[in-house]
N, C-alpha and C positions, 0 to 999 in steps of 0.2 A: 504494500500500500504506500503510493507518494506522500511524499511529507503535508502538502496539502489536501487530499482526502482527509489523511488521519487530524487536521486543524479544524474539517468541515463537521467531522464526524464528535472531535470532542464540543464543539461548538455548543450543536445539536445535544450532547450531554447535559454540558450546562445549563443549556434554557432551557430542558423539560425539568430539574431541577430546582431550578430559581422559580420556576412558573408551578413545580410545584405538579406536574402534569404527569408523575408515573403509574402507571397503571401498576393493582396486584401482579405479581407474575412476571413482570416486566424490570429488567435491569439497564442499567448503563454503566459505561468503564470511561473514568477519567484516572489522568495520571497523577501523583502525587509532586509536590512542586515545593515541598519546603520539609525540615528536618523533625519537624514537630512532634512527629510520632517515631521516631529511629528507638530502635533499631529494629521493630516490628513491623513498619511502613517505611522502608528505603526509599530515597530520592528514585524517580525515575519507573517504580512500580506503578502498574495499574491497578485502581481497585473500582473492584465489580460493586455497584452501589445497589440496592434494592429497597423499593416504599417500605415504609415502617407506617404503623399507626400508634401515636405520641405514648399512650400506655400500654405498647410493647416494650419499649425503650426500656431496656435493664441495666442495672449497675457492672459495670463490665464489656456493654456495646461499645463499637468504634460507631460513633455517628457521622452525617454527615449534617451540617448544620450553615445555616445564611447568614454569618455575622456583620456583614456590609452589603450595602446592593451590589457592588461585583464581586461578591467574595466567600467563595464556600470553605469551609473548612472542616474535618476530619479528625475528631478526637475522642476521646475512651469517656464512660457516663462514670462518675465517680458518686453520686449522690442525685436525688430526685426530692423534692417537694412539689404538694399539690395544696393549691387554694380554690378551692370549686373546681369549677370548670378550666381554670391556669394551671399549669404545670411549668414547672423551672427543673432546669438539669442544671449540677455543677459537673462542665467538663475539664480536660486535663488532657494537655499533649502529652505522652508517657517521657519525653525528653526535656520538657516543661518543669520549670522551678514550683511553679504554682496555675491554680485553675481560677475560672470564673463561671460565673452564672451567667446562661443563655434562659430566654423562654422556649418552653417545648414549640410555640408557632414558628419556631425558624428552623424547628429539625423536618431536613428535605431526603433523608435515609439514611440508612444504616450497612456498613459494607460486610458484604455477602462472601468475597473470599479477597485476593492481593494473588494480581501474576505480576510475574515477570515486565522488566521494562520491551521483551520484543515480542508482549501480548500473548507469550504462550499459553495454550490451554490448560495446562496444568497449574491451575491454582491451587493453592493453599488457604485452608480456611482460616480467617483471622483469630490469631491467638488472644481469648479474652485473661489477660493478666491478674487476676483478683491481687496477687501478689502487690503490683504498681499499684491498684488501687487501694488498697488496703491502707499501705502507705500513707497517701496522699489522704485518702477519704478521714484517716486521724487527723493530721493536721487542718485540715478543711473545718470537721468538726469542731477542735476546738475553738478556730477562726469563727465559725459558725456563732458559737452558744457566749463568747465574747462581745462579739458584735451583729448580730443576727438582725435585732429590730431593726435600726438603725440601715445597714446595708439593705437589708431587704426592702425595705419603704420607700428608700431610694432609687431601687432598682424600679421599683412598679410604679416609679413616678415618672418615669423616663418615657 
């Protein structure tokens, strides 16, 4: 595949993501573009993305999530609150000092396995770490039950 199919084709990734547009059943592969998730998510790998619905999302998922309008990003659910009908995930790049709170309305999926950077079929299904999150989900915690009000009221004033 020319270098431009393969631009056309993640393009097309992207926007049914951002738009939010994947059908059940239905996946798409973009490539991974930053270090965020090493040593689990190498520079250069594809990950196979597939719809989620918000309270599927478990502690341990790599999601995929809208954190600016051009900007998706790909990281582990380390903790979840729910307020009615809102849902907040605290995520965490596994290579990340520390995480933050997204709202569940910007989670656009959740990755389904990681090939290889020359799209081979044999992927690998993504290794959910409890280990990394364990980790972090402590410190988070105490971060949490610290400053919890506060952070939180701010968040949902935004």
């Amino acid at each position: 595949m020319n270098s431009r199919n393969l631009q056309e084709k993640h393009l097309d990734a992207w926007l049914s993501l951002t738009r939010n547009a994947l059908q059940p059943g239905q996946t798409v592969r973009l490539p991974v573009l930053s270090g965020s998730m090493l040593p689990n998510l190498p520079l250069g790998a594809v990950l196979e993305i597939e719809p989620v619905e918000i309270g599927d999302c478990r502690y341990g998922d790599v999601i995929v999530f809208q954190d600016a309008p051009q900007r998706l990003t790909a990281h582990r659910v380390i903790g979840s609150l729910g307020f009615g009908s809102m849902r907040l995930f605290l995520q965490k790049g596994d290579n990340n000092a520390t995480g933050h709170w997204i709202r569940g309305a910007g989670v656009r999926g959740r990755i389904r396995r990681v090939l290889p950077a020359d799209e081979d079929e044999t992927g690998a299904l993504v290794p959910h770490s409890r280990e990394r999150a364990d980790t972090s989900r402590h410190e988070h915690y105490r971060n949490l039950i610290l400053y919890w009000p506060r952070k939180i009221r701010d968040f949902l004033r935004r």
